[in-house]
PDB file with one MODEL, atoms N, CA, C and O in Angstrom:
MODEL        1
ATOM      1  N   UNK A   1      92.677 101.344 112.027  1.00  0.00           N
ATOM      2  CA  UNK A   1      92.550 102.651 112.606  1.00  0.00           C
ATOM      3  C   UNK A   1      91.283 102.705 113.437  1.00  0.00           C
ATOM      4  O   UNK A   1      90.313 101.950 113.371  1.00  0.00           O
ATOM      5  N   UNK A   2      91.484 103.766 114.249  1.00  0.00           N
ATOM      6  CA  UNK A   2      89.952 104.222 115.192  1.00  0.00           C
ATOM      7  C   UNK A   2      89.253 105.366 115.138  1.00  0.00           C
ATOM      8  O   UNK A   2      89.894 106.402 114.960  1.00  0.00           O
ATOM      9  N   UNK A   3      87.928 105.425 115.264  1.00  0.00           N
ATOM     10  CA  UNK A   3      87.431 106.897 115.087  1.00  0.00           C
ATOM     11  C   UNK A   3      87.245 107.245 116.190  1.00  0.00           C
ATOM     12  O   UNK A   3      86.757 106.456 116.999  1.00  0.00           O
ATOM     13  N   UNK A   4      87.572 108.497 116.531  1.00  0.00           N
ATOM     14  CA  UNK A   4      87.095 108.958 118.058  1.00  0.00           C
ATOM     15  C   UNK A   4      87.648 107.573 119.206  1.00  0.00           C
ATOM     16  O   UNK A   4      87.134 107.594 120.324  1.00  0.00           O
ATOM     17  N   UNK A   5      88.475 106.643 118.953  1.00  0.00           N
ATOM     18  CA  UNK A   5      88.244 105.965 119.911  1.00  0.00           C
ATOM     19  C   UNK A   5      87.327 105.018 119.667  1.00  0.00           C
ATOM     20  O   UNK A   5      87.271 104.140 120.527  1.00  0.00           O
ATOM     21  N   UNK A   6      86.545 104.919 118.703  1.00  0.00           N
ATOM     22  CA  UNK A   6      85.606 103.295 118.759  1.00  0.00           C
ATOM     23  C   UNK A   6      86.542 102.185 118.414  1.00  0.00           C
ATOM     24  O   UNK A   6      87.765 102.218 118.553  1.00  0.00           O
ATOM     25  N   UNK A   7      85.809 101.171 117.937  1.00  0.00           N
ATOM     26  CA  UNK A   7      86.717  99.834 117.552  1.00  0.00           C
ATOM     27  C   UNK A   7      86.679  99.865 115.955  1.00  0.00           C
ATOM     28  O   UNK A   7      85.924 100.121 115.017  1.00  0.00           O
ATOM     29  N   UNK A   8      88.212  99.364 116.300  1.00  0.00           N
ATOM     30  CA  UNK A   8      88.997  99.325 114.972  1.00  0.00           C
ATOM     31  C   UNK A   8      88.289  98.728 113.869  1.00  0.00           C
ATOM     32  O   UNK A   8      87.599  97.710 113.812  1.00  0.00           O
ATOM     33  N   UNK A   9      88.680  99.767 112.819  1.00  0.00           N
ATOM     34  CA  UNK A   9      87.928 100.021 111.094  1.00  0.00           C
ATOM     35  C   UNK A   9      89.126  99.513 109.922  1.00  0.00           C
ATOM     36  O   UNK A   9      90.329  99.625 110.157  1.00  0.00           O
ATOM     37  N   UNK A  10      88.743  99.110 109.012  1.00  0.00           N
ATOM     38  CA  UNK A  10      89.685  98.951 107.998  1.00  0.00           C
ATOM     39  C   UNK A  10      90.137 100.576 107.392  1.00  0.00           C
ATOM     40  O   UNK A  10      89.636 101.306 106.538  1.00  0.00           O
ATOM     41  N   UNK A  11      90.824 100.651 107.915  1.00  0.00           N
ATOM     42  CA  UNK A  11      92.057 102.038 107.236  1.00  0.00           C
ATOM     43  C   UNK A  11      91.400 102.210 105.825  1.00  0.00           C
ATOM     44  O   UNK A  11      90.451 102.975 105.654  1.00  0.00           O
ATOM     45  N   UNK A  12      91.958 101.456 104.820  1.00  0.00           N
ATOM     46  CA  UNK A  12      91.315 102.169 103.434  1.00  0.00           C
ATOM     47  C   UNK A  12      89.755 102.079 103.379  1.00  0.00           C
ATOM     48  O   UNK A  12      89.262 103.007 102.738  1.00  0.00           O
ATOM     49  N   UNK A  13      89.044 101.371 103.787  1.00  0.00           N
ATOM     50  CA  UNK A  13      87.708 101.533 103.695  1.00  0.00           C
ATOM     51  C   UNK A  13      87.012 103.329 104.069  1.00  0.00           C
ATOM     52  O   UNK A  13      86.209 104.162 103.649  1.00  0.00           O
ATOM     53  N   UNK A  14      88.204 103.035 105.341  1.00  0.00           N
ATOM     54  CA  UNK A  14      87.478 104.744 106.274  1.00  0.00           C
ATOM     55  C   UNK A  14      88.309 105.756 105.356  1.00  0.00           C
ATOM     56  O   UNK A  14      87.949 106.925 105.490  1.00  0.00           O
ATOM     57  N   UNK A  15      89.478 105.510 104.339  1.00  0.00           N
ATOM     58  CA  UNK A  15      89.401 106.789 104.220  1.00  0.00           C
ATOM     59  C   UNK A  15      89.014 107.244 102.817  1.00  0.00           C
ATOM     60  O   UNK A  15      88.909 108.399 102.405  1.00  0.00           O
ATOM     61  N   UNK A  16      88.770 105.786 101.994  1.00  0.00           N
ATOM     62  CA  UNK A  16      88.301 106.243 100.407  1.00  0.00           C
ATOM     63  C   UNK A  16      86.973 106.514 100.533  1.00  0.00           C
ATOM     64  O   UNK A  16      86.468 106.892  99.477  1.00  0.00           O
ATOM     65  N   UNK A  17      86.015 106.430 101.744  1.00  0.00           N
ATOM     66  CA  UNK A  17      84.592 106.672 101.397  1.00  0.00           C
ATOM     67  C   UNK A  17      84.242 107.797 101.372  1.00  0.00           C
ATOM     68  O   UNK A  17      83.077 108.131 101.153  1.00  0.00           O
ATOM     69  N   UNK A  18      85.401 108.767 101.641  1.00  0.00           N
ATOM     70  CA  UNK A  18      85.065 110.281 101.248  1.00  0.00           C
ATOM     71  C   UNK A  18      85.819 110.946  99.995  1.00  0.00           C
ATOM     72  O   UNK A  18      85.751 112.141  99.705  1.00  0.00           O
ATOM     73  N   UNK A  19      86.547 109.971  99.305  1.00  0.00           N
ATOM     74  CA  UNK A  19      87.319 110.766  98.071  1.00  0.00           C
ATOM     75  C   UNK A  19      86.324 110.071  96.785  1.00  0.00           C
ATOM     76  O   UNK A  19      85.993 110.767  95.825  1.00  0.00           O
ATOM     77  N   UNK A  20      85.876 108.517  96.920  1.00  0.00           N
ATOM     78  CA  UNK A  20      85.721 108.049  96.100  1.00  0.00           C
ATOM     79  C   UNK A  20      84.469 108.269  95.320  1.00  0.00           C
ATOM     80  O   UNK A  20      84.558 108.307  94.093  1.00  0.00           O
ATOM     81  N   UNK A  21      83.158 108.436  95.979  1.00  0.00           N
ATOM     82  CA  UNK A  21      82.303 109.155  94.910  1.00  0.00           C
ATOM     83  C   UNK A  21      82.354 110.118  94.190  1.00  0.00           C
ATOM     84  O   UNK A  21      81.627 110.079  93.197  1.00  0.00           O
ATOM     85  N   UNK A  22      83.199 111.313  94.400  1.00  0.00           N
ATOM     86  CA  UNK A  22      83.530 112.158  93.362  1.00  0.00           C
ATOM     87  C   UNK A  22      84.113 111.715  92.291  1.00  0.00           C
ATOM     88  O   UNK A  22      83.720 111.973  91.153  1.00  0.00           O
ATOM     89  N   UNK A  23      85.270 110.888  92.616  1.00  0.00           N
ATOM     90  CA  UNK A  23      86.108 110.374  91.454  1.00  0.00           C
ATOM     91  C   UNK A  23      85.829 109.509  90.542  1.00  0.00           C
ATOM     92  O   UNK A  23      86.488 109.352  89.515  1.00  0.00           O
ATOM     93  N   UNK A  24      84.781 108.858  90.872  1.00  0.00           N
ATOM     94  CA  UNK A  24      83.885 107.812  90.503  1.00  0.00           C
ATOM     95  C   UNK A  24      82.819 108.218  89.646  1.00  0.00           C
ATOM     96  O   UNK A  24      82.267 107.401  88.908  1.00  0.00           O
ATOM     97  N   UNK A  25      82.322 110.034  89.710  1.00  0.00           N
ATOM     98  CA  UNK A  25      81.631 110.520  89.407  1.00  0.00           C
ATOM     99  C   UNK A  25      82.455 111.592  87.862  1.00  0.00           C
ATOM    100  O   UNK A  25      81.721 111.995  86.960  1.00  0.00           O
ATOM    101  N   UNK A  26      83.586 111.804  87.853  1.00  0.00           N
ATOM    102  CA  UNK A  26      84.632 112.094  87.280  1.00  0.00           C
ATOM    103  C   UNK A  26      84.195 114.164  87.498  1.00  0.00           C
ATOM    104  O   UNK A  26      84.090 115.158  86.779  1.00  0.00           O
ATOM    105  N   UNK A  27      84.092 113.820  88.847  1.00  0.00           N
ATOM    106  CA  UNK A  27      84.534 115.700  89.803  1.00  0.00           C
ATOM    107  C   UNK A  27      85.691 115.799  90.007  1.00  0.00           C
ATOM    108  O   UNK A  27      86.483 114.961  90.437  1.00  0.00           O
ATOM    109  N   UNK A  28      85.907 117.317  89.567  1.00  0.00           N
ATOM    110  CA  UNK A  28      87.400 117.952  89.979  1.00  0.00           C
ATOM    111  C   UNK A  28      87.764 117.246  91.224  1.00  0.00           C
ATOM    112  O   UNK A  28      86.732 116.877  91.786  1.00  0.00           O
ATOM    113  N   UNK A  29      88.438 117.036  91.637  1.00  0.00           N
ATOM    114  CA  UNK A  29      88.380 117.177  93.825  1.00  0.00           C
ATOM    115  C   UNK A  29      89.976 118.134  93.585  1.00  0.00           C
ATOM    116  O   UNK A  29      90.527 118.454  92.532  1.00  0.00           O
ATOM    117  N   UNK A  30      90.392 118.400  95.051  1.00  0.00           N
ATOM    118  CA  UNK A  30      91.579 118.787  95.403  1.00  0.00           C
ATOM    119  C   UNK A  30      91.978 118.504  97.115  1.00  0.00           C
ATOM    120  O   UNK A  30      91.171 118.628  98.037  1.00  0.00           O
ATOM    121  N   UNK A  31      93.376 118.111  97.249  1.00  0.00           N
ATOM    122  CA  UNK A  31      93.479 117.861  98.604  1.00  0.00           C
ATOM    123  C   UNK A  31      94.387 118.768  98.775  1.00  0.00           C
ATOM    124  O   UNK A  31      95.092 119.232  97.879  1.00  0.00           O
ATOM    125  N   UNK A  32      94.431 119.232 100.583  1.00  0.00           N
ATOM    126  CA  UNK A  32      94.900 120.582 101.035  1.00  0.00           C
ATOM    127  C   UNK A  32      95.596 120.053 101.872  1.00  0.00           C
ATOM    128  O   UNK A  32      95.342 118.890 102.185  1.00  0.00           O
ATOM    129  N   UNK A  33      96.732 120.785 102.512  1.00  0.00           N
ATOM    130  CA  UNK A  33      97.388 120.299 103.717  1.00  0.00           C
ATOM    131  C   UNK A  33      96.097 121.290 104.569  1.00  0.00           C
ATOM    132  O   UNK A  33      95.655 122.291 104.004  1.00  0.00           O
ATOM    133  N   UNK A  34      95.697 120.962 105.655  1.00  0.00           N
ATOM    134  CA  UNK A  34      94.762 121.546 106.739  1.00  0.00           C
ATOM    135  C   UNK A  34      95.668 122.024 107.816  1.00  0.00           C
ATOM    136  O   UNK A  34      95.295 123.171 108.062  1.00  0.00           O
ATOM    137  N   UNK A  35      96.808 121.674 108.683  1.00  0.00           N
ATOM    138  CA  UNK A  35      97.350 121.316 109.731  1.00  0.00           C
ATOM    139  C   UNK A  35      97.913 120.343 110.032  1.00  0.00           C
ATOM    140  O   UNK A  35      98.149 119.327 109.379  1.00  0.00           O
ATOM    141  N   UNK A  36      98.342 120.836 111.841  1.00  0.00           N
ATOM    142  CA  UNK A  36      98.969 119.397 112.389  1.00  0.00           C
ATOM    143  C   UNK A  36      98.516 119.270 113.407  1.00  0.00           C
ATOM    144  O   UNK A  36      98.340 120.298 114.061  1.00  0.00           O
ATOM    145  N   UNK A  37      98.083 117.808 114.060  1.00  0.00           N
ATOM    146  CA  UNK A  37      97.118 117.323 115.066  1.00  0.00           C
ATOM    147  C   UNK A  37      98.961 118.019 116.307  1.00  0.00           C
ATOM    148  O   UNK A  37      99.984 118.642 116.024  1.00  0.00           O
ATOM    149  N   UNK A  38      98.337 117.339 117.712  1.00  0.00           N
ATOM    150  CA  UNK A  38      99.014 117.696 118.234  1.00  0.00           C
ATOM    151  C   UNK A  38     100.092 116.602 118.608  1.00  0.00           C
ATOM    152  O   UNK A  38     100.980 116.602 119.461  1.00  0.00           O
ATOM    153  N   UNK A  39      99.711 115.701 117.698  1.00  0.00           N
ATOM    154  CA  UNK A  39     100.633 114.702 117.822  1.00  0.00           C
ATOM    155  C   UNK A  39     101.808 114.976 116.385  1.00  0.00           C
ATOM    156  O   UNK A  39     102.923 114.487 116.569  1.00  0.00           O
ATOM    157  N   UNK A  40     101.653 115.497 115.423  1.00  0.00           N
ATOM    158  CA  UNK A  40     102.293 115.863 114.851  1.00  0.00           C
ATOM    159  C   UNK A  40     101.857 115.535 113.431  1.00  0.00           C
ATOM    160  O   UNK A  40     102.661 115.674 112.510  1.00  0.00           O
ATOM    161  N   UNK A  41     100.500 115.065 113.195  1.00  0.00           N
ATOM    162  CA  UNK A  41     100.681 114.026 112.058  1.00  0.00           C
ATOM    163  C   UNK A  41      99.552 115.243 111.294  1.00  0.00           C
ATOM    164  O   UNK A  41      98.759 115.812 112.045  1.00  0.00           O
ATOM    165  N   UNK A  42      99.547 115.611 109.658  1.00  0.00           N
ATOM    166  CA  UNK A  42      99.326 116.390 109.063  1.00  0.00           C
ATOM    167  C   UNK A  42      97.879 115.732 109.124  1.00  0.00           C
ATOM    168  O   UNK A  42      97.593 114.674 109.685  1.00  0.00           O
ATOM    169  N   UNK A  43      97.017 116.594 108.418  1.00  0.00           N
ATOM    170  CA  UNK A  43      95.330 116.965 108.544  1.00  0.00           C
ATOM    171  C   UNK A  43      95.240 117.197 107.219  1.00  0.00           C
ATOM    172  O   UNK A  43      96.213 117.673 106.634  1.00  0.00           O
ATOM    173  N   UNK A  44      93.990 116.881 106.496  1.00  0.00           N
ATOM    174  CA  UNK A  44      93.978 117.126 105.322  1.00  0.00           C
ATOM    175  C   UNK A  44      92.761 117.837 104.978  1.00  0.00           C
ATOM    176  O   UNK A  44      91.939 117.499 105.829  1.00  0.00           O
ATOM    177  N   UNK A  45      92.168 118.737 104.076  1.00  0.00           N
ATOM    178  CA  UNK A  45      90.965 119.123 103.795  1.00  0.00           C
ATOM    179  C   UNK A  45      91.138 118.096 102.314  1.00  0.00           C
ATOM    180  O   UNK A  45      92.158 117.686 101.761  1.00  0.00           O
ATOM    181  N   UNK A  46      89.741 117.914 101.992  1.00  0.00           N
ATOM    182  CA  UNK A  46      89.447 117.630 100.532  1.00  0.00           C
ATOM    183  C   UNK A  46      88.395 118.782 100.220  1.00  0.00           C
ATOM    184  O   UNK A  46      87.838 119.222 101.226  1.00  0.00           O
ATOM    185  N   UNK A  47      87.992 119.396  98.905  1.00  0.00           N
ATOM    186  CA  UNK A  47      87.079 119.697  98.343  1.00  0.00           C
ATOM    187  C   UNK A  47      87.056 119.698  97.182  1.00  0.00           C
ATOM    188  O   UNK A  47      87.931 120.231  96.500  1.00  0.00           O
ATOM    189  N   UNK A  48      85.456 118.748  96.452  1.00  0.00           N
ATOM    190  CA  UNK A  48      85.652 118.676  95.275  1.00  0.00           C
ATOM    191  C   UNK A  48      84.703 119.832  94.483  1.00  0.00           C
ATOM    192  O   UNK A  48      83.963 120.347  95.321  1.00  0.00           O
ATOM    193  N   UNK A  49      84.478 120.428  93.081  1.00  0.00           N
ATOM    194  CA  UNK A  49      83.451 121.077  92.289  1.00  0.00           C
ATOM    195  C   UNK A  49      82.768 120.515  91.402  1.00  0.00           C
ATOM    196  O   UNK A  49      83.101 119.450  90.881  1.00  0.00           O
ATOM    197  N   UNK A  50      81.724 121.160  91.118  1.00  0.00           N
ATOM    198  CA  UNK A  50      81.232 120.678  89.841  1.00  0.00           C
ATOM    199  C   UNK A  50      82.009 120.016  88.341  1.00  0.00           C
ATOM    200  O   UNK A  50      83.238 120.088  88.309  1.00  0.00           O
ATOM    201  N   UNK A  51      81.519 119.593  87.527  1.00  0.00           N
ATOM    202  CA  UNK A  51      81.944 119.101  86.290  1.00  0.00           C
ATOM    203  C   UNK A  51      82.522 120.210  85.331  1.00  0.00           C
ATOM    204  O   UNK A  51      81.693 120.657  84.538  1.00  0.00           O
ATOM    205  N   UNK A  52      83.626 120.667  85.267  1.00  0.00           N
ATOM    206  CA  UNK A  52      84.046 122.340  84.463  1.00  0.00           C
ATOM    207  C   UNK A  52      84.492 123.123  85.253  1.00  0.00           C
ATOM    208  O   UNK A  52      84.843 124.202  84.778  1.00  0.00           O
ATOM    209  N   UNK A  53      84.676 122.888  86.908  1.00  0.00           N
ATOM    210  CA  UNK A  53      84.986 124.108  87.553  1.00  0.00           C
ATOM    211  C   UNK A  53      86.616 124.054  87.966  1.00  0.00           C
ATOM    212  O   UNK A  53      87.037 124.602  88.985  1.00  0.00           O
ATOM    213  N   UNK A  54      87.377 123.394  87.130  1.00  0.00           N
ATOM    214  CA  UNK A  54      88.834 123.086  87.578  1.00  0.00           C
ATOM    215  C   UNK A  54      89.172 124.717  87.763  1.00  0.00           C
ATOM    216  O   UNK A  54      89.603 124.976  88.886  1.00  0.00           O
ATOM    217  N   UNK A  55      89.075 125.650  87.026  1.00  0.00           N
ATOM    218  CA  UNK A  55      89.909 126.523  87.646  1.00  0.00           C
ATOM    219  C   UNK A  55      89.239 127.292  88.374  1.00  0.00           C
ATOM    220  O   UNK A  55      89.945 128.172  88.866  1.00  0.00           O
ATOM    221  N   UNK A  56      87.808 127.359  88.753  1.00  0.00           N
ATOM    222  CA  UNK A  56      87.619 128.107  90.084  1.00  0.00           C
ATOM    223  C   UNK A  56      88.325 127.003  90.990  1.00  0.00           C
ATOM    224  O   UNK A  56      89.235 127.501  91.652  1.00  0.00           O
ATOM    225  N   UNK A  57      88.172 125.809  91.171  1.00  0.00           N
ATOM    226  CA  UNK A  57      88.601 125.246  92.221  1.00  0.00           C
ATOM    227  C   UNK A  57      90.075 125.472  92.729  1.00  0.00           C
ATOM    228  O   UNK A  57      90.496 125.771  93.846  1.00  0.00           O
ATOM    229  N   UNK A  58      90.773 125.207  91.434  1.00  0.00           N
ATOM    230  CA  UNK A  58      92.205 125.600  92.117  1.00  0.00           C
ATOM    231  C   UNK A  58      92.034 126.913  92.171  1.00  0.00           C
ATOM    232  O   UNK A  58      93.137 127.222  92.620  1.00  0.00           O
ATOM    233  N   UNK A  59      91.365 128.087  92.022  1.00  0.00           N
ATOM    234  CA  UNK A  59      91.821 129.284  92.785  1.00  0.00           C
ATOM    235  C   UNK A  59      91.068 129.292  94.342  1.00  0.00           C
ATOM    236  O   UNK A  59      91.672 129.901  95.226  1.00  0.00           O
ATOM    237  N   UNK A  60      89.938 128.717  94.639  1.00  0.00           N
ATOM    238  CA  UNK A  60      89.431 128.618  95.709  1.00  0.00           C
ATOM    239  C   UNK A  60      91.291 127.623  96.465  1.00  0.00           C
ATOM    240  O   UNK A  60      92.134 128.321  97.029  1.00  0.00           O
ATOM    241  N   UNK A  61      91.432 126.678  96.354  1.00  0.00           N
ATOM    242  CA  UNK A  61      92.602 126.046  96.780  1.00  0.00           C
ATOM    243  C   UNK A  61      93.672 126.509  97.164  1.00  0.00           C
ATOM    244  O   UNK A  61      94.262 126.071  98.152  1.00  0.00           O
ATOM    245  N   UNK A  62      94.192 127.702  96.266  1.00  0.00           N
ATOM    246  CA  UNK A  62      95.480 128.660  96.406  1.00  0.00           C
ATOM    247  C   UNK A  62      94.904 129.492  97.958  1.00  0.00           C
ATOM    248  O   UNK A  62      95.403 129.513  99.083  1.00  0.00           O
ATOM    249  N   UNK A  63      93.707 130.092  97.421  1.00  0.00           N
ATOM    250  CA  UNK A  63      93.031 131.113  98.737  1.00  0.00           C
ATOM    251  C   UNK A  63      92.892 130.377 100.001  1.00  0.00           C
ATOM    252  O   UNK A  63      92.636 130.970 101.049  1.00  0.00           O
ATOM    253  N   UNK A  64      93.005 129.483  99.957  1.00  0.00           N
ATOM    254  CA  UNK A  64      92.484 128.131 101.165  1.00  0.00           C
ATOM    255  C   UNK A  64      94.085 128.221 101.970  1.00  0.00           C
ATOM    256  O   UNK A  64      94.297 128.409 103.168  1.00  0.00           O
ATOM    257  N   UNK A  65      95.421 127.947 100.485  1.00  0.00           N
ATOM    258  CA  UNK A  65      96.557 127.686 100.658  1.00  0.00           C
ATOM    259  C   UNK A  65      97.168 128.708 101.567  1.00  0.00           C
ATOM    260  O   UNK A  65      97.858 128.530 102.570  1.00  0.00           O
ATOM    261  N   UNK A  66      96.702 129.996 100.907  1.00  0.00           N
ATOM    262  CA  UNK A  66      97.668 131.265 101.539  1.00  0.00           C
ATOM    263  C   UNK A  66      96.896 131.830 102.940  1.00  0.00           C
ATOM    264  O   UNK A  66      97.474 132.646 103.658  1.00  0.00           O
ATOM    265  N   UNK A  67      95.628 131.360 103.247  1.00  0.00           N
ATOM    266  CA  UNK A  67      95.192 131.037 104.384  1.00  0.00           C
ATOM    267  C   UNK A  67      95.594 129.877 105.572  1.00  0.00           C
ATOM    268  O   UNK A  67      95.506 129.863 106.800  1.00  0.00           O
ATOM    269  N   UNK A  68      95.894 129.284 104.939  1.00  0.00           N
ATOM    270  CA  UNK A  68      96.259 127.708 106.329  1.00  0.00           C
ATOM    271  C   UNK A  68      98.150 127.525 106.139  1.00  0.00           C
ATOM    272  O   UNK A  68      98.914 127.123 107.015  1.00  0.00           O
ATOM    273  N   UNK A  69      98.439 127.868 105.031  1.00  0.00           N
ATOM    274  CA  UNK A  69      99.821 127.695 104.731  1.00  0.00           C
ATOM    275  C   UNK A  69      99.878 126.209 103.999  1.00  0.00           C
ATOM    276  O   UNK A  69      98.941 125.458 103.729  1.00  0.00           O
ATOM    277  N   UNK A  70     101.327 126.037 103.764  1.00  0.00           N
ATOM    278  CA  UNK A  70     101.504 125.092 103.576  1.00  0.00           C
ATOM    279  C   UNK A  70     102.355 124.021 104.470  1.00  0.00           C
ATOM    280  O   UNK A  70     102.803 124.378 105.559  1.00  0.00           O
ATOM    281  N   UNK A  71     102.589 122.539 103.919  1.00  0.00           N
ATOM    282  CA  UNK A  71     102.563 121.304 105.094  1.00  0.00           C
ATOM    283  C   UNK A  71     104.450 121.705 105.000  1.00  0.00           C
ATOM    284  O   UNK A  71     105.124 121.973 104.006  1.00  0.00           O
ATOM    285  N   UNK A  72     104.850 121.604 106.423  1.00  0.00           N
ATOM    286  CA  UNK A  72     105.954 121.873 106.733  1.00  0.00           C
ATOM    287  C   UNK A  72     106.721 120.321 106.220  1.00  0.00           C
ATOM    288  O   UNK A  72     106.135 119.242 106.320  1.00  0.00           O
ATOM    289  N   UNK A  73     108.102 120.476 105.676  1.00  0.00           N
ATOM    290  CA  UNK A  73     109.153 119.622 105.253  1.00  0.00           C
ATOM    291  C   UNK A  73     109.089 118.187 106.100  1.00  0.00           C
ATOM    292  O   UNK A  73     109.140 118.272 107.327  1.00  0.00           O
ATOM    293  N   UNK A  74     108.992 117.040 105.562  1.00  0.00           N
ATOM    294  CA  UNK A  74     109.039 116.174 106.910  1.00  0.00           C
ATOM    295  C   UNK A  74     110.253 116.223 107.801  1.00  0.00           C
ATOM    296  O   UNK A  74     111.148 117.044 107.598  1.00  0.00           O
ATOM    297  N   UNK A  75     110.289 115.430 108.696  1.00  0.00           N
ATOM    298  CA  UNK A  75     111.646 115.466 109.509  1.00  0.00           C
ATOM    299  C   UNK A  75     112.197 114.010 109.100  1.00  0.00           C
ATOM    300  O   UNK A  75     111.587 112.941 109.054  1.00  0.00           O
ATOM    301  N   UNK A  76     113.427 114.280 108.841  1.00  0.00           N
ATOM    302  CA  UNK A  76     114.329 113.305 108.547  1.00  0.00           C
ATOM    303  C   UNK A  76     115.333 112.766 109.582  1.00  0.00           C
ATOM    304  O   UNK A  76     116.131 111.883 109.267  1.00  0.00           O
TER     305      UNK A  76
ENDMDL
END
């Protein structure tokens, strides 16, 4: 894969270096559908909380949800 257009990165390297210290750290996280680029391909938010905050997080998540919506059906 490319960022912005630079030269090509190892795909899982670029995209666990933002999930994996939380998880590593044993933090809630949660992933969101965000959108769709204009090429069609879905967008993701992550956000993780503190150690104990599972259910503020999933209610922050729902509020996030009924704000952005959710990721439309793929096409088959």
């Amino acid at each position: 894969m490319s960022i912005n257009g630079g030269a090509p990165v190892p795909t899982f390297d670029t995209m666990i270096r933002n999930t994996d210290p939380g998880s590593n750290a044993g933090l809630p996280g949660l992933s969101l559908y965000a959108g769709m680029t204009p090429e069609g391909l879905p967008v993701g938010l992550e956000i993780d909380g503190p150690v104990g905050s599972d259910t503020k997080l999933l209610g922050l998540g729902l509020a996030i949800e009924a704000i952005l919506g959710s990721a439309p059906p793929p096409k088959i």
